[in-house]
N, C-alpha and C positions, 0 to 999 in steps of 0.2 A: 491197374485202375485206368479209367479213361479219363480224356480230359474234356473238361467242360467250357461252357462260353460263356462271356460275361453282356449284360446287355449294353443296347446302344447308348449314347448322351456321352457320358463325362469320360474324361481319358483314361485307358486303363494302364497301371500300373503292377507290372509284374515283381512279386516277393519273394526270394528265396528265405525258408526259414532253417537251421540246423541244429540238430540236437547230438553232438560234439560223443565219442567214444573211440575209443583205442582200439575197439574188438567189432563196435557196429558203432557206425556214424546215421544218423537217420537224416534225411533231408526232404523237404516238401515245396512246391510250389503250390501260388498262388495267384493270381489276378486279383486285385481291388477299384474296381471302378465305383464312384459315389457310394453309397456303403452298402454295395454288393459285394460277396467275396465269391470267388468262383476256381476250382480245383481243377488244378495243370496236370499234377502230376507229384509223386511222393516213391519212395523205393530207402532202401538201406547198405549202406557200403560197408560190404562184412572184408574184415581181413585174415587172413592167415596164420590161427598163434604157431604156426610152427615155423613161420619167416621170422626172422630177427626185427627190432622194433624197430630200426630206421626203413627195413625197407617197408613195415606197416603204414608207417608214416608217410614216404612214399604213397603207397595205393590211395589212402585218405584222401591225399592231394591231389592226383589224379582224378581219382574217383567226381573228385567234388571238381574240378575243372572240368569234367565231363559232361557233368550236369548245367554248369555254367554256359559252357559254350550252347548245349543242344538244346537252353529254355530262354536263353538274355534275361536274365531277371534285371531289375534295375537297383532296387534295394534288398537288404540283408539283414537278418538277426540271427543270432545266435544265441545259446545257450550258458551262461556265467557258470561257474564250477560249483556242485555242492559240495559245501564246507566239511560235511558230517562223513567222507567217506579218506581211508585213509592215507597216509602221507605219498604211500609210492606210486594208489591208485589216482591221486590228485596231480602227480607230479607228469604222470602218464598220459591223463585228461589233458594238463593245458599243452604236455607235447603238441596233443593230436589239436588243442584249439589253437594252437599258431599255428600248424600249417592250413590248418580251415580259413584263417584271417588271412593269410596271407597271399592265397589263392583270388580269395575274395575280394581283395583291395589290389591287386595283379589284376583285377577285370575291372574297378574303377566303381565296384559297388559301394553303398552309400549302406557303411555296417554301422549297426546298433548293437549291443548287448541288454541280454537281461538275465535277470532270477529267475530260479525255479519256480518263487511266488508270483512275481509277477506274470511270466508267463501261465501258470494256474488259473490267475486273478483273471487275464483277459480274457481266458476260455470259458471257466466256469463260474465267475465272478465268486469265486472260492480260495484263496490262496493257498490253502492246503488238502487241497482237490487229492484223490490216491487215484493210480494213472489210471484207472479205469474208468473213471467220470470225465477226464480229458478227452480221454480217444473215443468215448461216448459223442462228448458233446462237438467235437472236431466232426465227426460223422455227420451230426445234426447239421453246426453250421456252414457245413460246406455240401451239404444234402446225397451222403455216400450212402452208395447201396451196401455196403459193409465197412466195420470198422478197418483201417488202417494196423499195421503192426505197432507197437506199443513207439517202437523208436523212431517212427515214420510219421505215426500221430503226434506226438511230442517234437518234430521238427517243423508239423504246420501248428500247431498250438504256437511256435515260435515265428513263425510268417502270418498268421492271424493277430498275435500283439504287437507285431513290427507294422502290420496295416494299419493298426490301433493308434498307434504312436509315429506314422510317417510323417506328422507333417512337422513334427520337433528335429528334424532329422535335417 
């Protein structure tokens, strides 16, 4: 995807958003100037299941400090764990969200967390939006010539309500 520009006047403010997994990490940027949002850049950090899970976790880290250093986001969201899935996949999940957190706050970003609802909500003003109306409307609000992959849309849906919500931060 290419990246876009945001217009002149108010300062812009670059957002990492992340949509947290063991197997694919999705992450998206964004700029927010006055309440324009305008599309950096988005990708997925797929890992290895045939590496053992530390060094998965590993790549995560990297991955996403990759993305850190080559965009300087300023602020950060992240994705909160859903409850509904089970114990070992949850337990998997916040492996891989500590070392997302930890990378992130390692570069002095200013993290937020949110829900799945919430993050839903600020996209589609639907909380229980199903992921194809997200990455619909990600598209819309950020004006893509195609949608995003499910886990890539789902980490700007998460830097779209971290722009929503930057100024409680």
């Amino acid at each position: 995807m290419t990246q876009g520009k945001a217009k002149a006047g108010a300062e812009i403010t670059r957002i990492l958003g992340i949509d947290p997994g063991s197997r694919a990490t999705g992450y998206g940027v964004i700029d927010h100037q006055g309440h324009a949002l305008t599309f950096v850049t988005c990708g997925v950090i797929r890992t290895s299941e045939k590496k053992p899970f530390p060094e998965r976790l590993e790549e995560i880290y990297e991955g996403i400090r990759e993305v850190i250093g080559a965009y300087q986001p300023q602020l950060a969201g992240i994705e909160d764990i859903f409850t509904a899935i089970n114990p070992r996949s949850a337990l998997k999940l916040g492996h891989a969200r500590g070392v997302l957190i930890l990378a992130t706050r390692q570069h002095g970003l200013l993290l937020e967390e949110y829900s799945p609802r919430a993050v839903k909500q600020a996209v589609t003003g639907y909380g229980q939006a199903p992921k194809e109306q997200v990455q619909q409307m990600v598209r819309v609000l950020l004006k893509l010539a195609a949608s995003p992959s499910h886990d890539a849309a789902d980490a700007l849906a998460v830097a779209i309500c971290r722009a929503n919500y930057k100024l409680k931060a």
